[in-house]
MOPAC internal coordinates of N, CA, C and O (Angstrom, degrees):
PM7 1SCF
backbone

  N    0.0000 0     0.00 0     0.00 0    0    0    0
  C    1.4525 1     0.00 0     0.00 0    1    0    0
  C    1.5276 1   108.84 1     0.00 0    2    1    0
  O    1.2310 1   113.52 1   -28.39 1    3    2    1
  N    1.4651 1   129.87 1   151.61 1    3    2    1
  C    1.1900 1   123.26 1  -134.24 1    5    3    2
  C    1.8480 1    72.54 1  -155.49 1    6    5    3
  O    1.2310 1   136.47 1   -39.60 1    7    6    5
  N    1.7136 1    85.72 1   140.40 1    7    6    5
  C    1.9835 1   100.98 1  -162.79 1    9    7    6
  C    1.3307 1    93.72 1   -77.54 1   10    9    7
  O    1.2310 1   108.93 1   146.19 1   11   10    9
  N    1.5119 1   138.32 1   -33.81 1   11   10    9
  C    1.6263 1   158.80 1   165.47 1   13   11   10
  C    0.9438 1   132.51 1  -104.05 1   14   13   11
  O    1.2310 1   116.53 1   -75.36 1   15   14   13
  N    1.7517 1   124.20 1   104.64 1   15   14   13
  C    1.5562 1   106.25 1   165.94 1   17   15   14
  C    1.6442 1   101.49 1  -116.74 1   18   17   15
  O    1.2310 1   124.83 1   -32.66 1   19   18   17
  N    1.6220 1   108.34 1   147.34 1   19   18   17
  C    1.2742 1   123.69 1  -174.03 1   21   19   18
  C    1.4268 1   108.27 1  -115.53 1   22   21   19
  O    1.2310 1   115.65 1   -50.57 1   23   22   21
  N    1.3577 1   125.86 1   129.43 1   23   22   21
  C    1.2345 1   144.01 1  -178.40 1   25   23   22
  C    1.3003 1   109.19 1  -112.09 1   26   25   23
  O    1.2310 1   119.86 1   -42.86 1   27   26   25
  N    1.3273 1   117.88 1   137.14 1   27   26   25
  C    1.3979 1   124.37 1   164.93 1   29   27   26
  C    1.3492 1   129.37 1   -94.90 1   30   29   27
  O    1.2310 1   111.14 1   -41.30 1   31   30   29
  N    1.1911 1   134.28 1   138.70 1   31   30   29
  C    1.7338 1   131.16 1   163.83 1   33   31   30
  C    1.4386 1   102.39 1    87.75 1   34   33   31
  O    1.2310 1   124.40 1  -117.87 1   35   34   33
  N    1.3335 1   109.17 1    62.13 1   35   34   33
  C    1.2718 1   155.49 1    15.01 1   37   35   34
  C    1.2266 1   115.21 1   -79.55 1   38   37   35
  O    1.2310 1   107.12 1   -22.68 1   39   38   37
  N    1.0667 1   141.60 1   157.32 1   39   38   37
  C    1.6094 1   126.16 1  -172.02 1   41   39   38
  C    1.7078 1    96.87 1   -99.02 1   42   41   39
  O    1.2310 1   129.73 1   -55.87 1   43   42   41
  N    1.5111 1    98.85 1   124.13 1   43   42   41
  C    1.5803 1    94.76 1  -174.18 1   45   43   42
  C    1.4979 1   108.35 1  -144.19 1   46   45   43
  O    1.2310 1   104.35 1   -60.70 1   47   46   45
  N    1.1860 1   146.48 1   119.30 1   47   46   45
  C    1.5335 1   156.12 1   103.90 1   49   47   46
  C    1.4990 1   139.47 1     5.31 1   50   49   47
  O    1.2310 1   127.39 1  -115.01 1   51   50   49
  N    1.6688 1   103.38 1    64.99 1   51   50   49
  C    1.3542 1   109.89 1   174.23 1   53   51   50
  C    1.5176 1   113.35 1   -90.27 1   54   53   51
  O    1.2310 1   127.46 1   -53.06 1   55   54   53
  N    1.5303 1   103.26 1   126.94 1   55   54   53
  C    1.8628 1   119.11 1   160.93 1   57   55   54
  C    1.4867 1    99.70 1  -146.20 1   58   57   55
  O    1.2310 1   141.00 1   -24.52 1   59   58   57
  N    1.1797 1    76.86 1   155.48 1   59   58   57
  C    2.3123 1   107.20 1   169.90 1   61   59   58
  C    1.6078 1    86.95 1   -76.34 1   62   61   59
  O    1.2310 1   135.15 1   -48.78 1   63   62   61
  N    1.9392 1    88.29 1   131.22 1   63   62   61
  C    1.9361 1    90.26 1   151.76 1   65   63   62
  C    1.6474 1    89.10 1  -112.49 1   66   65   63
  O    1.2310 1    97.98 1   -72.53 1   67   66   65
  N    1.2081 1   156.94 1   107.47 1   67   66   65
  C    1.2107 1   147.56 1  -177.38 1   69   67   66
  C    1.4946 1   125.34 1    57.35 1   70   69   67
  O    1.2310 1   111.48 1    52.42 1   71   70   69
  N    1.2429 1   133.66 1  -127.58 1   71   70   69
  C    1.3491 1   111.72 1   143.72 1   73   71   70
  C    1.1911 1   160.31 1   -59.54 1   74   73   71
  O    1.2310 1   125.67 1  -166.33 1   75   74   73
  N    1.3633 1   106.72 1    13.67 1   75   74   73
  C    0.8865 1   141.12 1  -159.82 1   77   75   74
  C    2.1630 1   131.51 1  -109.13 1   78   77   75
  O    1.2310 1   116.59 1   -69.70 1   79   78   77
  N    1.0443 1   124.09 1   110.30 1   79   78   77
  C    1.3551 1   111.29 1  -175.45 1   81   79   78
  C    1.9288 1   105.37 1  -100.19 1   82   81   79
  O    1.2310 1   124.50 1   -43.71 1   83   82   81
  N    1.0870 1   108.97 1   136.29 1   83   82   81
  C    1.2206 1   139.48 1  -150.34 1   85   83   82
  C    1.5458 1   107.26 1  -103.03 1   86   85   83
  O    1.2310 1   105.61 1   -84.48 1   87   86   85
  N    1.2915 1   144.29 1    95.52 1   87   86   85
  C    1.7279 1   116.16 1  -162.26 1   89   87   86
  C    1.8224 1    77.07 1  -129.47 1   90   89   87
  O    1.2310 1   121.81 1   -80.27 1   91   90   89
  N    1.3100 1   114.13 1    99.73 1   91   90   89
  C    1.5542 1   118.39 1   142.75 1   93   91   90
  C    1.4291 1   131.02 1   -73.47 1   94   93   91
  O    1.2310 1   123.12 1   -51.32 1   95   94   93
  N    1.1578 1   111.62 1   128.68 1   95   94   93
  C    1.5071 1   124.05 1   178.36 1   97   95   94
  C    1.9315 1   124.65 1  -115.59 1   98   97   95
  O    1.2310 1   116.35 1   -38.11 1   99   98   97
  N    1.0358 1   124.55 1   141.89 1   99   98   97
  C    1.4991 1   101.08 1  -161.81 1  101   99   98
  C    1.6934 1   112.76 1   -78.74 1  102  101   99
  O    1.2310 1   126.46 1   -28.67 1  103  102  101
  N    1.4235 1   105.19 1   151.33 1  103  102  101
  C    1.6961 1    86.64 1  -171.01 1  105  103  102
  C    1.2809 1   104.30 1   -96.04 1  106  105  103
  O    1.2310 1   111.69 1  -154.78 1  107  106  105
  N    1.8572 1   133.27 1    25.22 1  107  106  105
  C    1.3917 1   107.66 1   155.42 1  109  107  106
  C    1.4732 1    94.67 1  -125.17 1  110  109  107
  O    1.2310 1   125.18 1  -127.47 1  111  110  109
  N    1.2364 1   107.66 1    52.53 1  111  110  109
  C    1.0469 1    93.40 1   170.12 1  113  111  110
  C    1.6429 1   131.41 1   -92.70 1  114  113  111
  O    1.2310 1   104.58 1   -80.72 1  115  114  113
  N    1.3900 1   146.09 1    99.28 1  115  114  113
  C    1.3330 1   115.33 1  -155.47 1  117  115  114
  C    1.3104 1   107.37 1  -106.90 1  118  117  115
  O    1.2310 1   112.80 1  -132.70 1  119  118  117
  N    1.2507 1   131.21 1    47.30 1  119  118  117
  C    1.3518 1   133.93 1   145.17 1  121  119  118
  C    1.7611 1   110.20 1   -80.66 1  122  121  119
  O    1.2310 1   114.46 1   177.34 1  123  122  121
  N    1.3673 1   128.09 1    -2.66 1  123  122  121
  C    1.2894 1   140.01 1  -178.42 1  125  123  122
  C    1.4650 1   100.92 1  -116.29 1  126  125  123
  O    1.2310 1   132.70 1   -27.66 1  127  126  125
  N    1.4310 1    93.07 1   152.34 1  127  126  125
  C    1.5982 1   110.35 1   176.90 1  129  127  126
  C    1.4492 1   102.64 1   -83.07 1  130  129  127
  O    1.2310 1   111.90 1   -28.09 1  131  130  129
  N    1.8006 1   132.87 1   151.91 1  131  130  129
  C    0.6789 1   121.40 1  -168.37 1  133  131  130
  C    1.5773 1   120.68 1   -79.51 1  134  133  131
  O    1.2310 1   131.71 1   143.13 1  135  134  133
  N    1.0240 1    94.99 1   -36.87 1  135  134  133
  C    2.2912 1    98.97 1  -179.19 1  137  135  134
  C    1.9283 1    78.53 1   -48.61 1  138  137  135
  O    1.2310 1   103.53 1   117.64 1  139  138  137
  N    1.0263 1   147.89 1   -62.36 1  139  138  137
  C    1.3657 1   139.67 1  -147.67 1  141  139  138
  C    1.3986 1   119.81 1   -68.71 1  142  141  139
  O    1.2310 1   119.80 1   172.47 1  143  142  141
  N    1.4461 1   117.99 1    -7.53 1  143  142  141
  C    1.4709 1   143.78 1  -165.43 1  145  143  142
  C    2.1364 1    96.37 1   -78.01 1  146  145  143
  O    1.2310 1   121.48 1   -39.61 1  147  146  145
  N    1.1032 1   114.77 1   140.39 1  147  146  145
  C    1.3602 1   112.15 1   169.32 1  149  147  146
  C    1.5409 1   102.24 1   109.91 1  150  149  147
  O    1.2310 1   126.86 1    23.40 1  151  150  149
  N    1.3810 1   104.41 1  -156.60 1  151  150  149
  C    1.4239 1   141.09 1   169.71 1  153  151  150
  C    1.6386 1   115.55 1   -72.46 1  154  153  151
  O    1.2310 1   122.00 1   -25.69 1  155  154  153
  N    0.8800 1   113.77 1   154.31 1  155  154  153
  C    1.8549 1   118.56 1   170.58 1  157  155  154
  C    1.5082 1   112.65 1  -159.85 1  158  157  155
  O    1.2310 1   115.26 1   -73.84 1  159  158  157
  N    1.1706 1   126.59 1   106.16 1  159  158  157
  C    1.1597 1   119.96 1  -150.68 1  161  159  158
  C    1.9189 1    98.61 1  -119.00 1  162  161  159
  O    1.2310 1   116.87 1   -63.92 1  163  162  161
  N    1.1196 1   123.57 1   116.08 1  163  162  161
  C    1.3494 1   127.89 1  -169.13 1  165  163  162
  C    1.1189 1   118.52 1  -142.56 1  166  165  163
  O    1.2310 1   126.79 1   -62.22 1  167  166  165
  N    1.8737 1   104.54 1   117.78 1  167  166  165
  C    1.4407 1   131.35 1  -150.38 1  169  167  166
  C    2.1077 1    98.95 1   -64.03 1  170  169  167
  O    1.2310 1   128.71 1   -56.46 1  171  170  169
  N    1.0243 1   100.83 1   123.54 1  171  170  169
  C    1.8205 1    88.63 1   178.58 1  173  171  170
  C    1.8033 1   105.66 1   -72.87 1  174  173  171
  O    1.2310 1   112.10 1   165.38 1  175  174  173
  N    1.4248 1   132.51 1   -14.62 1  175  174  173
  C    0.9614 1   131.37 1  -165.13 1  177  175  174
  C    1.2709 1    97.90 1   -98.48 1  178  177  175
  O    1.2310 1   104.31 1   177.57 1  179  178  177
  N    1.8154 1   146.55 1    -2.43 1  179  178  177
  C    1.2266 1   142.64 1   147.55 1  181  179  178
  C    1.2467 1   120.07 1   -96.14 1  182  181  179
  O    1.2310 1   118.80 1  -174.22 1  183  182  181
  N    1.7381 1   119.90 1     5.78 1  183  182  181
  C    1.2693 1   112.21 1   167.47 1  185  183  182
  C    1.8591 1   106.89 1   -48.71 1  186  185  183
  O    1.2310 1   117.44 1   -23.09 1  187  186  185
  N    1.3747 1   122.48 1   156.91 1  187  186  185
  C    1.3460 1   136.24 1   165.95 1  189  187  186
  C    1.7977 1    97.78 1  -107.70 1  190  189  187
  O    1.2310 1   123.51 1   111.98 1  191  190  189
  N    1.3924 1   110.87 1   -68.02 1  191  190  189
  C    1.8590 1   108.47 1  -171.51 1  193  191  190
  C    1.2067 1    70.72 1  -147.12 1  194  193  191
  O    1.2310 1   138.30 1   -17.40 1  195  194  193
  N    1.6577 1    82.14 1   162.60 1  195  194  193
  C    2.0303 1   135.28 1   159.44 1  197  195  194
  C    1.4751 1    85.49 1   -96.49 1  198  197  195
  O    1.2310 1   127.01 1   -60.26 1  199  198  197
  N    1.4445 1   104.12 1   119.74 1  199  198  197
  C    1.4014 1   109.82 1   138.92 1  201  199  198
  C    1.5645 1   110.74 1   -98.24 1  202  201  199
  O    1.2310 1   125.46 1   -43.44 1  203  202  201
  N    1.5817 1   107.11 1   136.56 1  203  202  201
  C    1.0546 1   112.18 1   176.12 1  205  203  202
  C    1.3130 1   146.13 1  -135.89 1  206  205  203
  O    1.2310 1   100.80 1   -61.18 1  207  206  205
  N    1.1026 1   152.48 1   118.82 1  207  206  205
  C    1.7333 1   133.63 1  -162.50 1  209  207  206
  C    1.4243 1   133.92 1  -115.89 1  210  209  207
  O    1.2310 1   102.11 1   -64.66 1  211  210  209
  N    1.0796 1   150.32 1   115.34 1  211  210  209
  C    0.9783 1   128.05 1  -159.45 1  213  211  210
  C    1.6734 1   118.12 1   -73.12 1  214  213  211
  O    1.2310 1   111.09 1   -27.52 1  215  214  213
  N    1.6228 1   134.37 1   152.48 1  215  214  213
  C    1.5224 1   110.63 1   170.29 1  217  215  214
  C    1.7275 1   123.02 1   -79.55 1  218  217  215
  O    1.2310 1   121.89 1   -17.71 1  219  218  217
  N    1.2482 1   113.98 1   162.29 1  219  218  217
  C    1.3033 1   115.71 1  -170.42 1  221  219  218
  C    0.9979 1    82.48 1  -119.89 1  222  221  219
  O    1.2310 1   127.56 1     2.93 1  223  222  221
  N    1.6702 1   103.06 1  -177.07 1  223  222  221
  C    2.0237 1   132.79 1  -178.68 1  225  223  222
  C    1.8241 1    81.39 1   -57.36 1  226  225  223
  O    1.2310 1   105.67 1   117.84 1  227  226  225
  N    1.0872 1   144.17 1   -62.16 1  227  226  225
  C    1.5468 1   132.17 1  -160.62 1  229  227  226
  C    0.9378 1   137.93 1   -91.30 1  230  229  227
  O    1.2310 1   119.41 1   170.94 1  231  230  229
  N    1.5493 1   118.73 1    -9.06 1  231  230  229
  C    1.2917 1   127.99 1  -169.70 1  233  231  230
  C    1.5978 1   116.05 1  -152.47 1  234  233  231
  O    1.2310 1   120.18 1    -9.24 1  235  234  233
  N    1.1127 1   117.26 1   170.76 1  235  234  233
  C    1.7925 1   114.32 1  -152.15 1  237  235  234
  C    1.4596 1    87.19 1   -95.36 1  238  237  235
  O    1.2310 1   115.32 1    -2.58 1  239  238  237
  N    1.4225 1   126.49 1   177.42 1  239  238  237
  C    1.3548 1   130.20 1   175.26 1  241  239  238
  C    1.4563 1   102.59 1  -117.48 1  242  241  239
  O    1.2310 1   108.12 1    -0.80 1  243  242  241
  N    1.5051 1   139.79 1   179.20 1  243  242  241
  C    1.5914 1   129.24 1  -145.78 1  245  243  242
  C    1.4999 1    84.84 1  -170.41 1  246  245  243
  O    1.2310 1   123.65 1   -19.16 1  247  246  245
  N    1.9221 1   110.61 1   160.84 1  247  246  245
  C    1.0008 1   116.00 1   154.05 1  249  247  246
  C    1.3395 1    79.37 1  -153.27 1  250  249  247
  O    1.2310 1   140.39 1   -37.98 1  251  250  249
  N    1.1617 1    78.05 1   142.02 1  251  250  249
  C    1.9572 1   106.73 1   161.95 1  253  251  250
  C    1.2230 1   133.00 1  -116.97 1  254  253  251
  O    1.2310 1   111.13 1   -68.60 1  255  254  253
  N    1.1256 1   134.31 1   111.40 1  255  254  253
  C    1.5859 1   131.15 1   168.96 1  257  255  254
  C    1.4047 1   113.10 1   -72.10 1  258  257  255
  O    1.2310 1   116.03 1   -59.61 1  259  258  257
  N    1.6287 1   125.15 1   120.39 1  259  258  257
  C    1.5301 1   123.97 1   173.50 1  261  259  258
  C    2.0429 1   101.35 1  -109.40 1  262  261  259
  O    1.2310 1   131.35 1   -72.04 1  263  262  261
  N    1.2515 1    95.69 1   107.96 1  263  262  261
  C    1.4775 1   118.02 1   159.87 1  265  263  262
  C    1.3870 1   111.88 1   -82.67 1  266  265  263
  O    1.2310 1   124.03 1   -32.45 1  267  266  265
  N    1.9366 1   109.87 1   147.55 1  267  266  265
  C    1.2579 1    90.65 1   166.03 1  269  267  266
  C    1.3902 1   113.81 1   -91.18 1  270  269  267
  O    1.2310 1   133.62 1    17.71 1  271  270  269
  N    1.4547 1    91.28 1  -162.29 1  271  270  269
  C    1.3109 1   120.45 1  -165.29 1  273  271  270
  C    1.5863 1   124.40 1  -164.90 1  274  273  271
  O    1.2310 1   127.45 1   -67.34 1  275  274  273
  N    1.5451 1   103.27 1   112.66 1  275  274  273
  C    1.5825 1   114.31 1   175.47 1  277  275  274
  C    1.5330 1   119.09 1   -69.72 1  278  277  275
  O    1.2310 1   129.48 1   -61.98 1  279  278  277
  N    1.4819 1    99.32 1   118.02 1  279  278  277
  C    1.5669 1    82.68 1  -174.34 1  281  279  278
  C    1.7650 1   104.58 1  -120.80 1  282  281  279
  O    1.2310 1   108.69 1    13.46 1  283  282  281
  N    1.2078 1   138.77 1  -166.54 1  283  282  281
  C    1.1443 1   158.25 1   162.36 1  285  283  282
  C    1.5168 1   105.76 1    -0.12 1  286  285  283
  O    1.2310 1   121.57 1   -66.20 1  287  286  285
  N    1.4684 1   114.60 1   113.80 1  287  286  285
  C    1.5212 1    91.09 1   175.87 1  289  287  286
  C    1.7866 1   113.31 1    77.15 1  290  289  287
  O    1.2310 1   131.71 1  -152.18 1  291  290  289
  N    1.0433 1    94.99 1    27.82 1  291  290  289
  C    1.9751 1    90.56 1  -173.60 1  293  291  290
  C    1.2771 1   115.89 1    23.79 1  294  293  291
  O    1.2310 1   123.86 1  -111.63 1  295  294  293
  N    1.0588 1   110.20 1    68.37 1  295  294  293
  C    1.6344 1   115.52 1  -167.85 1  297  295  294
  C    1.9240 1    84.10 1  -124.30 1  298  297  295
  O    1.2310 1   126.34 1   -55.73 1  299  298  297
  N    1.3266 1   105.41 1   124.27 1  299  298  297
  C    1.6842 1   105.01 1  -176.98 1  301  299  298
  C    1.4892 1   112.27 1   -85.87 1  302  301  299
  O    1.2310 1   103.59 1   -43.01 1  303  302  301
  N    1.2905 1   147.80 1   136.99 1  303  302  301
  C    1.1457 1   140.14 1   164.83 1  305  303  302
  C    1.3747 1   110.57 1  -148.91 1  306  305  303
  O    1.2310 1   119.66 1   -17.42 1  307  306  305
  N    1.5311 1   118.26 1   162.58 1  307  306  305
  C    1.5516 1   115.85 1   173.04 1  309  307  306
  C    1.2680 1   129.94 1   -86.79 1  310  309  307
  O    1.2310 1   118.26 1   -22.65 1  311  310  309
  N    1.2909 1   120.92 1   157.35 1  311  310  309
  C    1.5747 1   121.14 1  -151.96 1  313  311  310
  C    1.7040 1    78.17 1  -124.24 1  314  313  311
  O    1.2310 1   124.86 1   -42.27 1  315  314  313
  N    1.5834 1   108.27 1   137.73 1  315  314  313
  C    1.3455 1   122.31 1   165.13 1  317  315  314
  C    1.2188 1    99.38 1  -145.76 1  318  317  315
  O    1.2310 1   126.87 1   -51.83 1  319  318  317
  N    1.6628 1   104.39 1   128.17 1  319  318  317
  C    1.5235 1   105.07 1  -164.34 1  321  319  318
  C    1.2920 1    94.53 1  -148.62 1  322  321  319
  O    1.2310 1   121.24 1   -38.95 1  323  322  321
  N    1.6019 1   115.24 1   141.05 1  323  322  321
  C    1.6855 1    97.77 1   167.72 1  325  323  322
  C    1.3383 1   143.04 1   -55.16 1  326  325  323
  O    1.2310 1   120.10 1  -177.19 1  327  326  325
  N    1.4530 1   117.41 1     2.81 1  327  326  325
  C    1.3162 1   122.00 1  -177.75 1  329  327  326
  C    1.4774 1   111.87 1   -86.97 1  330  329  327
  O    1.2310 1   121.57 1   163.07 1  331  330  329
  N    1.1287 1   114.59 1   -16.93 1  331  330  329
  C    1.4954 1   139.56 1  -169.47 1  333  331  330
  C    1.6697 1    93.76 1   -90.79 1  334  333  331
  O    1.2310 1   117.05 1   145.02 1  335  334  333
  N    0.9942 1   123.22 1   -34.98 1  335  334  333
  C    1.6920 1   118.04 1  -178.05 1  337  335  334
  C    1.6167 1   130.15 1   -97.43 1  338  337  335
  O    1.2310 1   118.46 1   -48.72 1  339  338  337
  N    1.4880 1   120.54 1   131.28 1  339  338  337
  C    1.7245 1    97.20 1   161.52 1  341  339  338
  C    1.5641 1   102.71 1  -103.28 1  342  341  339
  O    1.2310 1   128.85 1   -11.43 1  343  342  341
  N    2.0299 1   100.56 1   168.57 1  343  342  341
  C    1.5698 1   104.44 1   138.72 1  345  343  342
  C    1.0520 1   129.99 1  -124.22 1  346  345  343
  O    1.2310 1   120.41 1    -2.34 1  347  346  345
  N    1.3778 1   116.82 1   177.66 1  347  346  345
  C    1.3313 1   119.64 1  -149.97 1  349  347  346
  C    1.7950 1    96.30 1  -154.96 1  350  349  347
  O    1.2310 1   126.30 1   -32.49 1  351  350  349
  N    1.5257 1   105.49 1   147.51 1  351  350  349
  C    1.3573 1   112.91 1   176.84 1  353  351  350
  C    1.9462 1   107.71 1  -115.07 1  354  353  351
  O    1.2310 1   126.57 1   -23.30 1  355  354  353
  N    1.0498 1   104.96 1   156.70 1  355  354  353
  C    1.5973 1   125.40 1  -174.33 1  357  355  354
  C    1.0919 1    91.49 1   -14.23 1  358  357  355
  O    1.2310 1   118.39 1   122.15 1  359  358  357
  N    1.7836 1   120.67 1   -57.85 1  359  358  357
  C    1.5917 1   112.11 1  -159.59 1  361  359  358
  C    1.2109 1   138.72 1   -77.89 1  362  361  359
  O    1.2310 1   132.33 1  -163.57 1  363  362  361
  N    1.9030 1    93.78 1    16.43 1  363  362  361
  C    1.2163 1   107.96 1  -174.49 1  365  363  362
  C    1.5506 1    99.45 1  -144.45 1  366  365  363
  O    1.2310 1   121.89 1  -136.34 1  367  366  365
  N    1.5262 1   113.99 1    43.66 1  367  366  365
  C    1.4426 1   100.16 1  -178.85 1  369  367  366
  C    1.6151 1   121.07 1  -108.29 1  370  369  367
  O    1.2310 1   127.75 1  -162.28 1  371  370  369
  N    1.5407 1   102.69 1    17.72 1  371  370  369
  C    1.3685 1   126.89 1  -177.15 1  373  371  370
  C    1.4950 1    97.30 1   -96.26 1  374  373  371
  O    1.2310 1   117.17 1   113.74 1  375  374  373
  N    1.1000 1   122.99 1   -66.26 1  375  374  373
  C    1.8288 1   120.51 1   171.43 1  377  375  374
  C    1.2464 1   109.01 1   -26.82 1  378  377  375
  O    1.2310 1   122.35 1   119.52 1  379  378  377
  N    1.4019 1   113.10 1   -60.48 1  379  378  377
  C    1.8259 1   125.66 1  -163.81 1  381  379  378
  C    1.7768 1   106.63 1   -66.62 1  382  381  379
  O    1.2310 1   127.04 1   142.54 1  383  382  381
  N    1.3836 1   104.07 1   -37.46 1  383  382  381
  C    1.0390 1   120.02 1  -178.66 1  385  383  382
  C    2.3284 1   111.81 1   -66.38 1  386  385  383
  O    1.2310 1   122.99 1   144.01 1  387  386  385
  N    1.0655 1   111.87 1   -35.99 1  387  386  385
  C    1.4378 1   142.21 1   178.89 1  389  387  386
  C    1.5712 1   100.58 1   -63.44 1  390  389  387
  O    1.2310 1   133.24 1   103.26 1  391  390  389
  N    1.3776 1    92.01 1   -76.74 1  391  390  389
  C    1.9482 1   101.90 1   174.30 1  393  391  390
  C    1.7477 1   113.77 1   -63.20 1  394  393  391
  O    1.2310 1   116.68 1   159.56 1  395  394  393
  N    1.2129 1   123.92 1   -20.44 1  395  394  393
  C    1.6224 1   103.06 1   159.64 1  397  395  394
  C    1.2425 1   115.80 1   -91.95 1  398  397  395
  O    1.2310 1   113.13 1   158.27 1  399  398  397
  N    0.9513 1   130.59 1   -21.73 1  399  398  397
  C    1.7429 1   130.14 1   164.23 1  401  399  398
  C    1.5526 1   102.42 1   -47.31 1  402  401  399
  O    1.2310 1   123.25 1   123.33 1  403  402  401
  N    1.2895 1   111.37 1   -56.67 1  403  402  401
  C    1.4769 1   103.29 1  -149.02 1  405  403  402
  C    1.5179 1   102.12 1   -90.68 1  406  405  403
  O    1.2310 1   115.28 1   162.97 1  407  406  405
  N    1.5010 1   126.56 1   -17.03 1  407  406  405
  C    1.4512 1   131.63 1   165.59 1  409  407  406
  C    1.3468 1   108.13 1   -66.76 1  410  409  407
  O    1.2310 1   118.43 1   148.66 1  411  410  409
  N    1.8877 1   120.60 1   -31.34 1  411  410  409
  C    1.4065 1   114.75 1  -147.87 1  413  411  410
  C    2.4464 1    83.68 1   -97.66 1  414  413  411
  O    1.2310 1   117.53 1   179.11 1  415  414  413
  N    1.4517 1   122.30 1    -0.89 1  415  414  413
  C    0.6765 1   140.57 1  -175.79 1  417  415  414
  C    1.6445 1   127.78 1   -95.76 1  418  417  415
  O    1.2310 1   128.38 1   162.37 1  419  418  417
  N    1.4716 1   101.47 1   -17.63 1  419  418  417
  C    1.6565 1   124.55 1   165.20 1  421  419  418
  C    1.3092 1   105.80 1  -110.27 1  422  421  419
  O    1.2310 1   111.38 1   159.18 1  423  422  421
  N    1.4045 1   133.84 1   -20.82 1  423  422  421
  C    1.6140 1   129.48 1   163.71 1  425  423  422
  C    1.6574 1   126.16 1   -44.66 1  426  425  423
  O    1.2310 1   120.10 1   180.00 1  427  426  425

């Protein structure tokens, strides 16, 4: 297990600060949307699921963390948002693959 993994396209920075998973993104970066710019800090003990995909010959592969979320009316539901997710291509589907084991392993 590796203290940093870096993803490209968006270029992004996943590590554990404790319980915690950490997804930095650069803030000038403008290949990113801006709400997605910064820090994202996501409790591993409110993860619900990894959604996850693998990449093909055409398209990037993804993981998503869905946390909940209280909404309107205390009505509980899950929040899946892109800030909560990276992607990743073939040459990096062993990293992605590493970090859901070991998140889907503190759940």
């Amino acid at each position: 297990m590796k203290d940093t993994y870096e993803f490209k396209k968006p270029k992004t920075m996943v590590s554990f600060d404790g319980n915690f998973i950490v997804m930095s993104r650069g803030e000038h970066d403008l290949s990113i949307t801006k709400h997605m710019r910064g820090e994202t800090r996501i409790p591993i003990s409110k993860i619900l699921t990894i959604k996850f995909k693998e990449p093909t010959f055409t398209s990037r592969g993804y993981m998503q963390f869905s946390i909940p979320r209280t909404g309107i009316h205390g009505i509980a539901r899950t929040i899946d948002q892109a800030e909560n997710a990276v992607t990743f291509g073939k040459d990096q589907l062993s990293d992605a693959l590493e970090i859901k084991a070991y998140v889907e392993n503190l759940m």
